[in-house]
C-alpha positions in Angstrom: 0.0 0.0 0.0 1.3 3.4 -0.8 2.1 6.2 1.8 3.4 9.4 2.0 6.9 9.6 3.1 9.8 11.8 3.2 11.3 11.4 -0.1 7.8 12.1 -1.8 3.6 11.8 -2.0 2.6 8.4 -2.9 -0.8 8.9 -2.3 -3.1 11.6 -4.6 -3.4 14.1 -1.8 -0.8 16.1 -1.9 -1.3 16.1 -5.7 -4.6 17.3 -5.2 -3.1 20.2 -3.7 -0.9 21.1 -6.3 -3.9 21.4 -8.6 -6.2 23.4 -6.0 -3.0 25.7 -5.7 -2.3 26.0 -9.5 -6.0 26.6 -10.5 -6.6 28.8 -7.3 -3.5 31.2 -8.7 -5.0 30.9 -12.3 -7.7 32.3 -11.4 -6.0 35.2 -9.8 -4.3 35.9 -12.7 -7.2 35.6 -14.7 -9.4 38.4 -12.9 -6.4 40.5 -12.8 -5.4 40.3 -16.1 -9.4 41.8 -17.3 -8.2 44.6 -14.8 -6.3 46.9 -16.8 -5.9 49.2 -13.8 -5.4 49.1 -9.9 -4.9 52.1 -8.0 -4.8 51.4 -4.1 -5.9 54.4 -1.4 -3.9 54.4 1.6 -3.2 56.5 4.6 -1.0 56.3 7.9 -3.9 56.6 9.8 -7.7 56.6 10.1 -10.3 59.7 10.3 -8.1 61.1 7.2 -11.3 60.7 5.3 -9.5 57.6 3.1 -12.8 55.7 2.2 -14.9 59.3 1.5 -11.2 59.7 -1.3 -11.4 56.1 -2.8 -15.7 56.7 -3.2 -15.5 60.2 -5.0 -11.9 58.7 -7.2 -14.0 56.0 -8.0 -17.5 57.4 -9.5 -15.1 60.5 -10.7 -13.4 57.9 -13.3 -16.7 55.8 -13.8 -17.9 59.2 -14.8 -15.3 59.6 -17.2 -17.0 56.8 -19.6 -14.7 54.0 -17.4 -15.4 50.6 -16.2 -14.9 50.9 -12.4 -14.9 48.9 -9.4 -14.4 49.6 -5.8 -13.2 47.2 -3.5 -13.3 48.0 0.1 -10.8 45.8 2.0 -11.1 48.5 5.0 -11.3 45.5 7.4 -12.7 47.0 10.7 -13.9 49.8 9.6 -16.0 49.4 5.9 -17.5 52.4 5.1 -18.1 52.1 1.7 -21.4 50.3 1.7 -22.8 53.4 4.0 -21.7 56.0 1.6 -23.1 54.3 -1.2 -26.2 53.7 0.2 -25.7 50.1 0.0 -25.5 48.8 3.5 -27.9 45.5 4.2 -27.2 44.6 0.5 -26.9 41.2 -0.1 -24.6 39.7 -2.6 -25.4 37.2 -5.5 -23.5 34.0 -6.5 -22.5 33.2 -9.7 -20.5 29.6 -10.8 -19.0 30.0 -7.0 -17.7 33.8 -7.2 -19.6 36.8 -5.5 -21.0 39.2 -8.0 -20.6 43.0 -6.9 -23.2 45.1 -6.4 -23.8 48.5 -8.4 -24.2 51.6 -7.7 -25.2 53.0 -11.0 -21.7 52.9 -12.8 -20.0 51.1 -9.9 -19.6 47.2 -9.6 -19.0 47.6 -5.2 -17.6 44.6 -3.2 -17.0 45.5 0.7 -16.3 43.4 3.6 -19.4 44.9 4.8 -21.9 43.1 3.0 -20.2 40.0 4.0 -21.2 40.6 8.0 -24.3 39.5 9.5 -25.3 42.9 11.2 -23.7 46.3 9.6 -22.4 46.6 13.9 -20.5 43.3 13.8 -17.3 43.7 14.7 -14.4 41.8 12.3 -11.8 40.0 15.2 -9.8 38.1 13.5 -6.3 37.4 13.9 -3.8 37.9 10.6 -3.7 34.8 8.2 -7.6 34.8 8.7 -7.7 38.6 7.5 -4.9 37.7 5.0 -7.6 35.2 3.4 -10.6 37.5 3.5 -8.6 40.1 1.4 -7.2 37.0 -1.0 -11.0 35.9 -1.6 -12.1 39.5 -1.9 -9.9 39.6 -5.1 -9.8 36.1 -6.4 -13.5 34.8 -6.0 -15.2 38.2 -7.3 -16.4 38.0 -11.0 -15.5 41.8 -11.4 -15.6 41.1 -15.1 -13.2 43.8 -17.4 -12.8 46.5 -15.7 -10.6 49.7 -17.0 -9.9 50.7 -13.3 -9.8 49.0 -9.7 -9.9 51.0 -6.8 -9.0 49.8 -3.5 -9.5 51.3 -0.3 -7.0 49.7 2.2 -7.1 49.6 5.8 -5.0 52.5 7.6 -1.3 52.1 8.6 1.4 49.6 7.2 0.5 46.5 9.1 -0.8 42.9 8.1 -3.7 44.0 5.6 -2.6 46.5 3.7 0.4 44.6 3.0 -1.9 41.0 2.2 -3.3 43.7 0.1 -0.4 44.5 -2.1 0.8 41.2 -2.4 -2.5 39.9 -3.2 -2.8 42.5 -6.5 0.6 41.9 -7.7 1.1 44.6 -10.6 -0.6 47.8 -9.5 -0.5 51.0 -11.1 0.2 53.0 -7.8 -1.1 54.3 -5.0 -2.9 57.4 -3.6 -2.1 58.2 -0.3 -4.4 60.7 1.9 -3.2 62.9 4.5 -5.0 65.7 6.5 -2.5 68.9 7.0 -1.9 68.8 10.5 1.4 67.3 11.8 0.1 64.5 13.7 -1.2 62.8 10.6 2.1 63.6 8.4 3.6 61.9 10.5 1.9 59.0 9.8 1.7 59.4 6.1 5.4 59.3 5.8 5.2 55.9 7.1 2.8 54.8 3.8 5.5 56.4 1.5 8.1 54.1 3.0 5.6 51.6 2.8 5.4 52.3 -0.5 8.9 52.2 -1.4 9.5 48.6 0.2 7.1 47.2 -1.6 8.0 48.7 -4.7 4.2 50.1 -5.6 4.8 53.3 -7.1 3.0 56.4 -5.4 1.0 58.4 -7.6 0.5 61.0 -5.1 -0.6 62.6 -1.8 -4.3 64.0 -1.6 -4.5 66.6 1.4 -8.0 65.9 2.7 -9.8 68.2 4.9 -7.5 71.2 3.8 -9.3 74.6 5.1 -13.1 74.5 6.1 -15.3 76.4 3.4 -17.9 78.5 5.4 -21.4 77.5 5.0 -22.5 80.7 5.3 -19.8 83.5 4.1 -17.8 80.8 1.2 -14.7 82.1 3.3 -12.4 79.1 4.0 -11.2 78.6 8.1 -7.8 76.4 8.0 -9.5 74.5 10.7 -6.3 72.0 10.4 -3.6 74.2 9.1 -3.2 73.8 5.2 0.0 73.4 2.9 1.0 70.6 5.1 0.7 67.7 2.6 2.1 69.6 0.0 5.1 70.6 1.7 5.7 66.5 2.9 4.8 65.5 -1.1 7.9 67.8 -1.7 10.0 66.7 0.9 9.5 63.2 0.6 9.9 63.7 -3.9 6.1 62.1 -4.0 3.8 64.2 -6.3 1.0 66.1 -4.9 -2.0 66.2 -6.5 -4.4 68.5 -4.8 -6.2 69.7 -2.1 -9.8 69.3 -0.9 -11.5 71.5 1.4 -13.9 70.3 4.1 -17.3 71.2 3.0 -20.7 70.6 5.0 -21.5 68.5 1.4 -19.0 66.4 2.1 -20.4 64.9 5.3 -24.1 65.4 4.1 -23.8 63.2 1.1 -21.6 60.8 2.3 -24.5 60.4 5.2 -27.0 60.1 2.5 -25.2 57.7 0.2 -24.5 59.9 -2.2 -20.9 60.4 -3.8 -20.1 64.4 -3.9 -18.7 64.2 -7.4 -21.9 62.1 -8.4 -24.4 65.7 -7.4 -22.0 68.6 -6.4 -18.9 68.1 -8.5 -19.6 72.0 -9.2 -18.8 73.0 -5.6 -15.0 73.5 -4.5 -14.5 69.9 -2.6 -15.8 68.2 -5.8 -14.2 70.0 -8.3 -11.3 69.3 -6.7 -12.0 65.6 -6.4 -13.0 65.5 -10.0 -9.7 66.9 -10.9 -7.9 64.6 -8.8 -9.5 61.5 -10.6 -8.5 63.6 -14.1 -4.8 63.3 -13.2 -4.6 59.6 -12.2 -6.5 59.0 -15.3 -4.1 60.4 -17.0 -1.1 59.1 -15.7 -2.3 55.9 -15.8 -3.7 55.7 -19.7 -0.6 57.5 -20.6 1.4 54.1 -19.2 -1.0 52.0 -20.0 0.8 49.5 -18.2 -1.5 46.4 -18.4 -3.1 46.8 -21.9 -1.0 43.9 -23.7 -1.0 41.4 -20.8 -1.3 37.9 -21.8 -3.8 35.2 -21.5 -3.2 32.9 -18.6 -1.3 30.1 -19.3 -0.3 27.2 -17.5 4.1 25.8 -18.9 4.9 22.0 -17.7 7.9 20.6 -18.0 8.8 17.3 -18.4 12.3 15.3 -18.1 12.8 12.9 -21.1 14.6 10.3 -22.3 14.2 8.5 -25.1 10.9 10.1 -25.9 9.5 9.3 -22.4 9.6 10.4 -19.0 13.0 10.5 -17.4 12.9 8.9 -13.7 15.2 11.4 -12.0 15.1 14.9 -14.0 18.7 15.1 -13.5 19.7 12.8 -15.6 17.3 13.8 -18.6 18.1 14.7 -22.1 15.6 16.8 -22.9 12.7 18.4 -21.0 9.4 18.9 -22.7 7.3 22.4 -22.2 3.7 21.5 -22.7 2.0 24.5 -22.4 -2.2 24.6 -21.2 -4.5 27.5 -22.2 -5.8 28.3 -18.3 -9.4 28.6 -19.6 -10.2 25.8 -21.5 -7.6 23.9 -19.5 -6.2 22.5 -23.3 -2.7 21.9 -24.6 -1.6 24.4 -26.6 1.6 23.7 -28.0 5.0 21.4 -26.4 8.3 22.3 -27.3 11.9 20.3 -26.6 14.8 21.6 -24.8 18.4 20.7 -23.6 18.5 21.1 -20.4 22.4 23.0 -18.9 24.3 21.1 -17.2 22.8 19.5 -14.1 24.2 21.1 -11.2 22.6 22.1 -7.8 20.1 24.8 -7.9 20.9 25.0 -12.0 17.9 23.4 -13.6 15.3 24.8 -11.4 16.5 28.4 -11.8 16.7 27.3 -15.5 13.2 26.3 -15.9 11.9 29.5 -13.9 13.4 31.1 -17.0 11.8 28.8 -19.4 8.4 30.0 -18.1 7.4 26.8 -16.2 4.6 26.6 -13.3 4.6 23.1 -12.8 7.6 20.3 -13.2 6.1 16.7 -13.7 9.2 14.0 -12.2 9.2 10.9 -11.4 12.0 11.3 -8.8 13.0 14.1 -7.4 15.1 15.0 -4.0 13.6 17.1 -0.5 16.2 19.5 -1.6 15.9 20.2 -5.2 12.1 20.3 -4.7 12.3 23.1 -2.0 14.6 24.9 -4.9 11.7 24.4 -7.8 9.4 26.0 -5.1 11.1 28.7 -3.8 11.5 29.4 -8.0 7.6 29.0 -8.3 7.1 25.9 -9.5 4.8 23.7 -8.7 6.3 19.9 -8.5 4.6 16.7 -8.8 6.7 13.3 -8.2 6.5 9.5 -8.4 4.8 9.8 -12.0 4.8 7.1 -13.8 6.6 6.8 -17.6 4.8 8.2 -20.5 4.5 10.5 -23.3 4.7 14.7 -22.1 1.0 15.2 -23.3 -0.5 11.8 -21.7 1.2 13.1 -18.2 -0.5 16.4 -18.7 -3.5 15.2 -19.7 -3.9 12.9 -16.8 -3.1 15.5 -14.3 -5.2 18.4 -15.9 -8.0 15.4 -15.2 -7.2 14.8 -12.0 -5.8 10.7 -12.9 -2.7 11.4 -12.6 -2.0 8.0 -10.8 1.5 8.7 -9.1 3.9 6.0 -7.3 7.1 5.9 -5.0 9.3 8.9 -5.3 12.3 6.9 -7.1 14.9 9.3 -5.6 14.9 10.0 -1.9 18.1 11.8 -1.1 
């Protein structure tokens, strides 16, 4: 009876994983491949009016004759649903995935709908929030979308960072201060953030800069003003504007009503609207994402001989089978010589070669750890057979696999 042991998976379980794993980051890649752009929202703190920002950014550029969604991965604190007028909505399923909800020229997915009552409160410890935000991208059937906008939890911690990794490519993000030193402070701190994870910032929005009188029009700089600027300089971020605090801006958001969306006319949504005008520009003007590919699965297979090689090391060839994600069909296999085998060589080699998934018959602890630290997904103890038939049979889940022949 087989068994799973050191050297290897005899049994079909931990194949079985392999697959979940492969499809499950296929169709991450999928959904953010119809995404042609992702701008996150952060800030170093809360109260900085972040969500009220991502909202008004959001229906600015859905506005603009673009396909827009809004995710709202604000954890414990989702606001999103309130401003849209959306809270108590429940979502629809469709072939296993949520289906957003609209608000007019929105597709919307929040945390918030997920919760029984809109005063639940989200305790969860990291790798359980880390999940949440994985399925919040992956299992969403946000369609093609021209722009994603995401607004993040506050600070640099756990989430925002699940967030980022999550995404993958993004375009950049917005980060929102207030003017006062106590929240610059903090925003210096998302800039970093930025810079460590290598997710270009697009610029600093000063929120809340100068109260515009309700009754006179005169502006009060209830908070100081200038302040974000002068960090955006400091820190060589660009600035891109500020917005005054306006008793619209609290009315509307109340009333689940985006300022741009009935009062772009008045100062704090002209100067959201011209906000949204300048990432739309910097973005379309990269157009980063427009000639991704379509997802594709690369397998590689040791041969000799025409037929599966037992240990990959000692192959004369490998074969690169390559799937078309979708329709889960192979597309096209190619032949290779392999360099010279050497430790940590092939592996690296293959990463090169564009391979996902390495199909062996024997294979050691050590050079497995290598294929997976290099991305590659390996299954051992297959039996011998032609490149396609292997693929085949593991696309199909009969992939039937035996003793790991090399257990060094």
């Amino acid at each position: 009876m087989s068994s799973c042991h050191s050297g290897g998976c005899s049994c079909g379980s931990h194949q079985e994983e392999n697959i979940d794993e492969a499809l499950a980051r296929m169709s991450r890649e999928e959904t953010l491949r119809r995404i042609r752009h992702t701008i996150v929202v952060l800030s170093g703190k809360g109260g900085v009016g972040k969500s009220t920002v991502a909202v008004n950014l959001a229906m600015a550029l859905a506005m603009s004759g673009r396909q827009v969604g809004l995710l709202d991965v604000d954890l414990h604190g989702p606001s999103v649903p309130t401003m849209l007028g959306l809270a108590g909505t429940k979502l629809d399923i469709e072939d296993g995935k949520l289906v957003p909800a609209d608000y007019d020229l929105l597709k919307v997915i929040s945390i918030g709908f997920l919760l029984e009552r809109a005063d639940d409160a989200v305790i969860w410890r990291g790798p359980a929030k880390a999940g949440v935000i994985k399925q919040l991208v992956e299992e969403v059937v946000w369609g093609d979308l021209d722009y994603l906008i995401v607004d993040c939890p506050p600070g640099t911690g756990d989430e925002p960072l699940s967030v980022v990794q999550t995404l993958g490519a993004i375009d950049g993000a917005v980060i929102v201060t207030t003017p006062q030193d106590v929240a610059l402070a903090d925003v210096r701190k998302s800039i970093s953030f930025c810079h460590t994870m290598q997710v270009p910032v697009l610029g600093v929005v000063e929120n809340m800069s100068g109260l515009i009188c309700p009754h006179c029009s005169q502006q009060i700089d209830l908070f100081k003003t200038g302040g974000g600027e002068a960090m955006a300089g400091t820190m060589a971020v660009p600035f891109l504007g500020r917005i005054p605090l306006e008793v619209l801006v609290v009315t509307t958001g109340d009333a689940g009503v985006p300022m741009v969306y009935r009062h772009a006319d008045t100062p704090a949504g002209a100067s959201l609207t011209a906000i949204a005008e300048q990432l739309r520009t910097q973005c379309e003007a990269q157009d980063i994402s427009h000639d991704k590919e379509l997802p594709m699965m690369r397998f590689a297979i040791p041969m000799a001989e025409g037929q599966l090689c037992m240990h990959f090391g000692h192959c004369e060839q490998f074969a690169l089978v390559d799937v078309d994600a979708t329709s889960k069909q192979i597309t096209g296999t190619q032949y290779l010589t392999p360099p010279p085998h050497e430790p940590g060589v092939i592996p690296r080699w293959l990463h090169e070669q564009g391979a996902t998934t390495i199909i062996a018959g024997g294979m050691g602890m050590r050079a497995q750890q290598i294929f997976a630290e290099n991305g590659i997904t390996v299954v051992t103890g297959a039996p011998v057979d032609s490149p396609e038939a292997l693929v085949t049979a593991y696309l199909q889940e009969s992939l039937v696999t035996g003793t790991n022949t090399c257990d060094h």
